[in-house]
N, C-alpha and C positions, 0 to 999 in steps of 0.2 A: 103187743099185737097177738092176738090168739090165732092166728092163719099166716102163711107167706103168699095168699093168694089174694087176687082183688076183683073187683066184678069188670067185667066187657067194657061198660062205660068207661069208668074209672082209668082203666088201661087204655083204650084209644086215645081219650084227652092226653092222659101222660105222654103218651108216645107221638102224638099229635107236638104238643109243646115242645119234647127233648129234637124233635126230629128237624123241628123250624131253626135250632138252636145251632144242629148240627149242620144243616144245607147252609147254613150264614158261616160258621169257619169254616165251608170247602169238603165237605163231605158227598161222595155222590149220591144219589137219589135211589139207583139201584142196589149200592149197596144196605142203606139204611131199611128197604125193603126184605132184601136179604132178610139181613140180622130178626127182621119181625117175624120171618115165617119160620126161622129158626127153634130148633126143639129143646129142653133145657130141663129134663124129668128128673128122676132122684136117680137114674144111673147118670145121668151128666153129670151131676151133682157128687158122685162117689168117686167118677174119675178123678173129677180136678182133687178129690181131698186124698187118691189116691198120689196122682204126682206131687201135692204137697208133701204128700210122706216121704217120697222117694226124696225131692228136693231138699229138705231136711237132714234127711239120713246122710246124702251125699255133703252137706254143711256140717255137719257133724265130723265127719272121716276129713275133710280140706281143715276145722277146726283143730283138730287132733293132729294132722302134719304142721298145722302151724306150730300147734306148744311143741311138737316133736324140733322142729327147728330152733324155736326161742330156748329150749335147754341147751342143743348144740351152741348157740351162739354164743349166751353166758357161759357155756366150758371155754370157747374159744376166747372169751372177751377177759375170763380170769388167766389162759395163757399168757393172753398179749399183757397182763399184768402183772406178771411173774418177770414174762421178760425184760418189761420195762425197770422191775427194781432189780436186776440182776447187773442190768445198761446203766443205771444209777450207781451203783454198787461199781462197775467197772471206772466210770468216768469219774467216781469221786478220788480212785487211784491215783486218773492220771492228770487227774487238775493242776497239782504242780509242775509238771511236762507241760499242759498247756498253757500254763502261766510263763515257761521260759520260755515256750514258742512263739507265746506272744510278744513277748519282749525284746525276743530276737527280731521279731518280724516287724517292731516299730523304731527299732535300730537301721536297721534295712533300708523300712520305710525314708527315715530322717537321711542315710547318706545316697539314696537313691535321688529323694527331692532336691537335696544340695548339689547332685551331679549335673540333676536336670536345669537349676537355677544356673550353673556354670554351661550348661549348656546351653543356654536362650541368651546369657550374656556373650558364648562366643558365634553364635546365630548373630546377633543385632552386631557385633563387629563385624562378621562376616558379610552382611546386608549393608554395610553400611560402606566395607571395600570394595563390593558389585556394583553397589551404587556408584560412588568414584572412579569404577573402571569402567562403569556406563558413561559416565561424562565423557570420560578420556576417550571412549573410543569412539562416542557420538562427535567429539571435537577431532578423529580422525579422520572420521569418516567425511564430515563437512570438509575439511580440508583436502582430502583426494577427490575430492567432488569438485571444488575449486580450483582443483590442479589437474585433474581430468578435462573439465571446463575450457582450462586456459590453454590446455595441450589438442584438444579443439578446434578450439579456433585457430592457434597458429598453424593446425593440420589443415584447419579448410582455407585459412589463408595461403599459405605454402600451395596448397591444391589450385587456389584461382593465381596466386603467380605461374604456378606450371601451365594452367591453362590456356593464360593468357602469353604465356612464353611461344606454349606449342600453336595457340590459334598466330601468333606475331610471325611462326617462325613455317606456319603454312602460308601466311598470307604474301610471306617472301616470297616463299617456294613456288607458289601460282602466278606474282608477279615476274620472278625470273621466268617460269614457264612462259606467258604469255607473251615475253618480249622475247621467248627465242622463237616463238610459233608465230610471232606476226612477221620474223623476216621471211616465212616461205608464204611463194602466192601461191591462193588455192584461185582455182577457175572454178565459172559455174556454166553446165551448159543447159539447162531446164532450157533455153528457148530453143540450139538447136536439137533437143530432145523431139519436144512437142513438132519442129519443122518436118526433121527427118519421120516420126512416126504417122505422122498426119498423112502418109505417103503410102503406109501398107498397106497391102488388099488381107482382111481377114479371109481366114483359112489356108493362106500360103503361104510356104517353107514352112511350115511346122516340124518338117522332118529334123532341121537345122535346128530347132529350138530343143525338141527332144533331147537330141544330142546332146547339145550342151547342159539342159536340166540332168541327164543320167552319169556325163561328167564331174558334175559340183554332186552329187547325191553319192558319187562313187567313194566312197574315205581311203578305198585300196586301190585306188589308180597311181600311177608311179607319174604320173604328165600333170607338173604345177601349170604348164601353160597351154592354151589353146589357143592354134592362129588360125582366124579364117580366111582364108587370101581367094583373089579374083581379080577382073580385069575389072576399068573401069566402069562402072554405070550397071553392075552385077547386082545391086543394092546391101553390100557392105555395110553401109552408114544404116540404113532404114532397117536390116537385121540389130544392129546396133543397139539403135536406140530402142526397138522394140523390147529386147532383148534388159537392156538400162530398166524402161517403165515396168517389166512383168517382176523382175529381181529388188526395184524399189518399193511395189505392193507386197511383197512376200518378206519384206526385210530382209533379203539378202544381199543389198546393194552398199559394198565400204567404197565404193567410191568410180568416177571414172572421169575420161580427158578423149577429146575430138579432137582430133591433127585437121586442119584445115592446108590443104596445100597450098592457096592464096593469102593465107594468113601466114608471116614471118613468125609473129609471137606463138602463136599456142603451135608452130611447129618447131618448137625449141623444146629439145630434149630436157634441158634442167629444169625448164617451168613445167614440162607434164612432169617428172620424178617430183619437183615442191610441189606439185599442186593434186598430186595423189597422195602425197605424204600427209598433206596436210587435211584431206579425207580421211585418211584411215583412223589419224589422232581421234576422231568424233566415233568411230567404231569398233577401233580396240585400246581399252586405255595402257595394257602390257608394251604394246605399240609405241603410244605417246611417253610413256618413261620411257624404252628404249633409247626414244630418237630423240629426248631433251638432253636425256647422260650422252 
């Protein structure tokens, strides 16, 4: 070529083709514009061969540390070759040492293995007596298990005779109870209860009731007994009974007996004492053992 230079045409077709080449692998548009208005005279031209110099020069001086290194290396690689037939030189000394070491050490070897061969044979003896005292004591075990078993049952047996001893020996005990509690007669008076209260006027004698409510309420009164007394026809009876119905709504009532002056029976001393006695049995059972012993 006698020029580096080309005509106008010439240069937009080229640049026209290289540029279509480059938008297809991804190049921008702007910059490929760029790059065209770009300047590129013969001082562009002296820099780049300017930094080729420099880069060069700098390959040069990195090439010269290298051989500066590869001499160090072969000094050092002739060392380690020194040292190594010096290493040579020493262990060809003590190769006979090593030879009895090794021999020792395959002596060793052999009665270490034979220790160990006596040892796996007194292992499987060993394993083999564990074994057998595993039977043995699995066959003890089942047998205290059998004899556990059987001590057991003659416990729960033993247990339901005791049981059945003590339910035998309650059912007496109830039985004798009962036949010494049916010789006392109890009376019942629910009907003249109902006769005599059917008689009160609410809201009268209250004062009488109180009384006696702040009596039974008192725990520090020294007076087990309270008598109400009056002349005939005072209403006595109808305090009574009144007094009977409020005490048997409140649960406080173990028991009680109407003396009938026309009536011989319930004005018999021993039949009201059996026939309270045989109230209180249902109300305090401390009571009813007292009075069976």
């Amino acid at each position: 070529m006698s020029t580096t230079g080309v005509d106008t045409p010439t240069f937009n077709a080229l640049w026209q083709e290289i540029s279509a080449v480059l938008l297809a692998l991804g190049l921008d548009q702007a910059e490929i514009d760029r790059l065209k208005a770009e300047s590129f005279g013969e001082k562009d031209y002296l820099d780049v061969l300017l930094e080729w110099a420099d880069s060069e020069q700098e390959f040069k001086s990195q090439l010269k540390q290298l051989r500066q290194f590869q001499t160090e290396t072969r000094q050092d690689i002739a060392k380690v070759l020194q040292h190594q037939l010096e290493d040579r030189k020493t262990l060809g000394g003590n190769f006979p040492k090593l030879e009895e070491g090794y021999r020792i050490e395959n002596e060793t070897h052999q009665a270490t293995k034979e220790v160990r061969q006596t040892q796996l044979e007194d292992h499987k003896t060993l394993q083999d007596s564990i074994s057998k005292l595993e039977g043995v004591f699995q066959t003890q075990i089942r047998t205290h298990q059998a004899v556990e078993d059987v001590h057991e049952a003659l416990q729960a047996g033993l247990q339901e005779v005791k049981q059945e001893n003590e339910d035998l020996k309650r059912k007496r005990e109830m039985d004798r109870t009962d036949d010494l509690l049916r010789k006392l007669t109890m009376s019942e008076f629910k009907g003249d209860i109902e006769y005599h209260a059917q008689r009160f006027q609410e809201g009268t004698r209250e004062w009488i009731f109180k009384r006696v409510e702040d009596w039974l309420d008192d725990r520090t009164s020294q007076n087990r007994v309270m008598v109400v007394s009056g002349n005939a026809g005072t209403g006595k009876s109808v305090i009574s009974a009144v007094i009977s119905q409020r005490m048997q709504e409140a649960g406080r009532l173990s028991g009680n007996h109407f003396c009938q002056h026309n009536n011989a029976r319930y004005r018999k001393p021993q039949l009201m004492l059996q026939s309270l006695a045989s109230h209180l049995t249902y109300a305090l059972p401390e009571y009813k053992n007292a009075l069976v012993e």
